[in-house]
N, C-alpha and C positions, 0 to 999 in steps of 0.2 A: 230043365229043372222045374220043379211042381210045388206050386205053392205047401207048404206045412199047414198041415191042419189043424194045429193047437193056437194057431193066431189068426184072429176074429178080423173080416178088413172090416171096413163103416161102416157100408149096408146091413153086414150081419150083424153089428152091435145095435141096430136100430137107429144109427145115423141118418137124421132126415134130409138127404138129399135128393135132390128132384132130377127128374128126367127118367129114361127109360135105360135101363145098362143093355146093354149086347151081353149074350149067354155065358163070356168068361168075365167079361165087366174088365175089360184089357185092350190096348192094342191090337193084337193078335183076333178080335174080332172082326177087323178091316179084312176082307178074303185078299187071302197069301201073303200075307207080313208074317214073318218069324220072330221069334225072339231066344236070342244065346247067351250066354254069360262063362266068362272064366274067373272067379273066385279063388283070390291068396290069400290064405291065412296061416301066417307061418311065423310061430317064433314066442316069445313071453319075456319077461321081464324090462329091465329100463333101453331106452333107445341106445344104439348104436349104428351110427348112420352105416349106412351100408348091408347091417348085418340084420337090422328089423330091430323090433316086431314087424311084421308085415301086413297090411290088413288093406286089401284093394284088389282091383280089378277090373276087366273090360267087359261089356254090355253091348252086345252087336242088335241092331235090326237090321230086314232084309228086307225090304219095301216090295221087290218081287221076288222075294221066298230065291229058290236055288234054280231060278228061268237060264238056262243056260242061251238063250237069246236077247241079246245085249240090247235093251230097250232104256229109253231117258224115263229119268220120272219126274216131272213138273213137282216145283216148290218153290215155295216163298220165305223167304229167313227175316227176323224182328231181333234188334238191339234195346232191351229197355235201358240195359245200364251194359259199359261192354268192356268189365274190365275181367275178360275169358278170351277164349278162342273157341270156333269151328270155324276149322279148314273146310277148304271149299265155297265159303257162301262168296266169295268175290264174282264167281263164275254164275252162281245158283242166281245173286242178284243182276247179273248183265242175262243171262240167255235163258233164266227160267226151267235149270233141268241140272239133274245130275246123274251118275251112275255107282249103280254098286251097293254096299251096308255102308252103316249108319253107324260108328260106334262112338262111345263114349268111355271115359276112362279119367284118370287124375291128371295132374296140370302137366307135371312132369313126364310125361309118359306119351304126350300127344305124338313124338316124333318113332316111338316104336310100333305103336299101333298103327300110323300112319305108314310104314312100311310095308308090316301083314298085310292092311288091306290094300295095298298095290299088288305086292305079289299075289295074295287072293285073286282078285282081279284077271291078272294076266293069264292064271292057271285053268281060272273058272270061262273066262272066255278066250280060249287059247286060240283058235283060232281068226277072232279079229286083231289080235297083236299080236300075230306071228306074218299078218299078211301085209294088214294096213298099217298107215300109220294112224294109231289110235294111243292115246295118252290116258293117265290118270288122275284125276282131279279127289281124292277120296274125301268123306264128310266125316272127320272125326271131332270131339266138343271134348271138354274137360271139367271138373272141377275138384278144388284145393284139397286133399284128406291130409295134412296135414297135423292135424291137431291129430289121430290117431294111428297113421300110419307113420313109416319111413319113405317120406316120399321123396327123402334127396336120395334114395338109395338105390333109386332108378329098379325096381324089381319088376316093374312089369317088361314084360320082351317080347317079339313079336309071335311068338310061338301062342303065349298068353288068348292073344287078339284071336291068331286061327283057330285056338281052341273057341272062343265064343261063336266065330260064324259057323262053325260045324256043328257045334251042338244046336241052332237055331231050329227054335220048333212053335208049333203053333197052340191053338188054347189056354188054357191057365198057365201063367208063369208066377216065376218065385219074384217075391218082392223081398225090400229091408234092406238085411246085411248082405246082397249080394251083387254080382258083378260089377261093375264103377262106383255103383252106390257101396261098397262095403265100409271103407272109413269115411262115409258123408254123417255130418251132421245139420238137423235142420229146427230152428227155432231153440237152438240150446239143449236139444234131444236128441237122439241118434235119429239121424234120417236115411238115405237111400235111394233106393231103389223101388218107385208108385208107377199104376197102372189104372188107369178105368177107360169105360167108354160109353159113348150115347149113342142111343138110334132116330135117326132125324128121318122124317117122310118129308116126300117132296114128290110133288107129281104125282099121287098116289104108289111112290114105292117109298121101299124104306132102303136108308143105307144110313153109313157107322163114323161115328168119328170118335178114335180113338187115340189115348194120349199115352207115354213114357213117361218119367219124369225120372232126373237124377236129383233131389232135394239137398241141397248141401248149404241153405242160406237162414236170414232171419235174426231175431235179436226174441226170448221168451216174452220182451215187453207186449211186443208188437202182434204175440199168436193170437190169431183169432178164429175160432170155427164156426159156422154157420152163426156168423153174428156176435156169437159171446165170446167174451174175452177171453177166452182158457190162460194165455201167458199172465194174467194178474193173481189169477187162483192158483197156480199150479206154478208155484213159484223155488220147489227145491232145486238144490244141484243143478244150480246155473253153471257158466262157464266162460263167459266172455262179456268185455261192456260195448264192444263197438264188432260189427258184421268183419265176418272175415273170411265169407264162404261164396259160393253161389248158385245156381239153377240153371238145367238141361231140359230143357221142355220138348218133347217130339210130338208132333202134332200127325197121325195118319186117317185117311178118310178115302173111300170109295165113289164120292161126288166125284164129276168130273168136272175140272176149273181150269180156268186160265191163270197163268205165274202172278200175275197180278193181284188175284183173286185170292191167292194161297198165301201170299206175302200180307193182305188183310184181314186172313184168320191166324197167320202168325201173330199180327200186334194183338188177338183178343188173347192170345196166353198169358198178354202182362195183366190183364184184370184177371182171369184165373186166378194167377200167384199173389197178386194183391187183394183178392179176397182174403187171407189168412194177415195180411197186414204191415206184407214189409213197403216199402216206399221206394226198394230196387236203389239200395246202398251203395254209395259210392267204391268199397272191396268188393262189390257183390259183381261176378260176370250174367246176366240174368236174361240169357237167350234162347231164341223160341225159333224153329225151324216146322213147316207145314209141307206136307207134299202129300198127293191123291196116285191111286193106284191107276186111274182111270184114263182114258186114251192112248191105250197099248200100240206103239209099233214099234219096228225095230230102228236101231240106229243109220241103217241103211238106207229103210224108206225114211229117216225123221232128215238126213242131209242131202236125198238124191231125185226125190221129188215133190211137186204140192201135195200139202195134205190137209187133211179137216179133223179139226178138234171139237169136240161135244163140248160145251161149257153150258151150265143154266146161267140165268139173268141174276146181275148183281140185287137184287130186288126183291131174290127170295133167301137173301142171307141172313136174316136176323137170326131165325133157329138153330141157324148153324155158328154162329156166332157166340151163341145161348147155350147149344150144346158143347162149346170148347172152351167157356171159361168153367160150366160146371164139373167138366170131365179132367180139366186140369187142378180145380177146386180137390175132387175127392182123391183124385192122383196123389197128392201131397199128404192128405193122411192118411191111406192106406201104407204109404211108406212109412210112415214113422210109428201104427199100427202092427207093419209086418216084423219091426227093425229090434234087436237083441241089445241089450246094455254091451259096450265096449272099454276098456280103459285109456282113458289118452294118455300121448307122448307127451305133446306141448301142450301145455303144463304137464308134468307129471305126477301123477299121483291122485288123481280123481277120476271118477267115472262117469260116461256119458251116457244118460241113463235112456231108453226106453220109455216113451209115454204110457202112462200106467192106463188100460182103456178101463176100467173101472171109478179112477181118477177123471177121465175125460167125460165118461159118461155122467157123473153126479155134475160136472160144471154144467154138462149141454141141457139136463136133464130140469138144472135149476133156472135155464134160461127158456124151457119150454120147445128146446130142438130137437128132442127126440122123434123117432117116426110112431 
């Protein structure tokens, strides 16, 4: 799915954000990460559990794109506040590795999606579980849409999930109202579904660290962008007095690290998100997962002989560091930039409106942020 051209993300508004973006200014600039989504939107008028409105969805990456050779991928997972779930990091935090997509979706829903992507799995690499004994551990994260969907009505199914890792694809992807992010909201505005990315050199080469973001957190008080206050200006159509949402942070990057390594540019996501000003709220699930494409084998040589892993020295981390709070920085508001007014359930009868970028640009503009 391809970004919509009638909404402006940051950079193109003149948003003064620093770094260098990679040529989609996405995840997907990390060579061979995909990215898929299955979007439901199904229904209109007042809630009826079960029956909808419907408004949600799954969001697959594939950290090695569709490698039909069963290789681990080094990561590192961060809890700022951990009142969420992704499955899997129990394993990711003992052994430094997991397999397969990555997907994300609503709270309720963790246990359908977590199915797809086993069956996926077993399909996609059919022949290591049909021989060996090889198990599934899969990475799926969640957060609340509650406030716009029907989310006890259990609509998303595992069909959903397959539907995102198939359509996974590379370059520019759709941000906003779409795949997990569809009923997110973030700082009392519709939020989403955010992407950007940085290019960090190192050793005289260059390579990419790329972010996802599900945005579903925040309180208007607390918005801040590049410094200025925007939640005190831009204070219509609130919606709530206390957080009741939270945040999926995916961290990809082509540096090759050791687990250690990537579980410490996990933690820098929570300055990322707290650049904009939340304090990682007690309702808020606010988790940050990091993993590099880089030291490819397969699963066969990673259990059946020595091997050697490329890592640089912790010592040249700062930039990389730099570049993944700024890239999870601008993640967040190209979501809420790409993201469509929606009407909520709970409560019903108000709308969750869309940051006006016209609106944002006069707050940045009077703060002197502009590029």
């Amino acid at each position: 799915m391809h970004q919509s051209a009638k909404k402006l993300r940051a950079r193109e508004l003149g948003l003064a954000f620093e770094g260098e973006a990679g040529p989609s200014n996405a995840i997907t600039d990390v060579p061979g990460v995909l990215v898929g989504y299955s979007t439901i939107i199904e229904g209109v008028g007042a809630l009826r559990q079960g029956h909808g409105p419907v408004r949600t969805g799954v969001t697959a990456i594939l950290p090695r794109g569709r490698d039909k050779a069963m290789k681990p991928v080094w990561a590192g997972f961060h809890a700022l506040n951990g009142n969420g779930e992704v499955t899997g990091v129990q394993w990711i935090k003992h052994a430094g590795h997991f397999y397969g997509p990555i997907c994300i979706t609503n709270t309720h829903s963790v246990g359908a999606v977590h199915e797809a992507v086993t069956s996926w799995m077993i399909e996609h690499h059919a022949e290591d579980y049909r021989a060996k004994h090889v198990w599934a551990l899969p990475v799926v994260g969640e957060t609340y849409d509650g406030t716009l969907n029907d989310i006890n009505g259990l609509h998303v199914r595992p069909h959903h999930a397959r539907a995102a890792i198939e359509s996974a694809a590379s370059g520019r992807i759709a941000e906003g109202n779409v795949g997990g992010g569809t009923g997110m909201v973030a700082y009392e505005f519709k939020g989403g579904t955010g992407t950007a990315s940085q290019v960090v050199r190192l050793d005289g080469q260059d390579f990419t660290v790329g972010v996802l973001v599900q945005a579903n957190h925040g309180l208007r008080d607390w918005f801040t962008v590049l410094g200025a206050p925007v939640g005190r200006h831009l204070t219509a159509d609130r919606l709530r007095s206390t957080e009741q949402g939270s945040i999926i942070v995916v961290i990809a990057t082509d540096i090759p690290m050791l687990p250690h390594q990537l579980e410490r540019v996990a933690q820098r996501g929570a300055i990322g998100i707290g650049r904009h000003g939340t304090p990682g709220g007690n309702n808020s699930g606010d988790m940050f997962l990091a993993f590099s494409t880089a030291n490819q084998i397969t699963r066969d040589e990673f259990i059946d002989a020595r091997r050697q892993m490329e890592c640089i020295p912790d010592e040249w981390f700062d930039p990389i560091y730099l570049a993944t709070v700024r890239a999870v920085d601008e993640a967040i508001v190209n979501a809420m930039l790409a993201a469509e007014d929606m009407e909520t359930l709970k409560p019903a009868g108000k709308v969750c409106r869309a940051i006006d970028p016209a609106a944002l640009v006069g707050v940045l503009a009077r703060y002197g942020r502009m590029a």
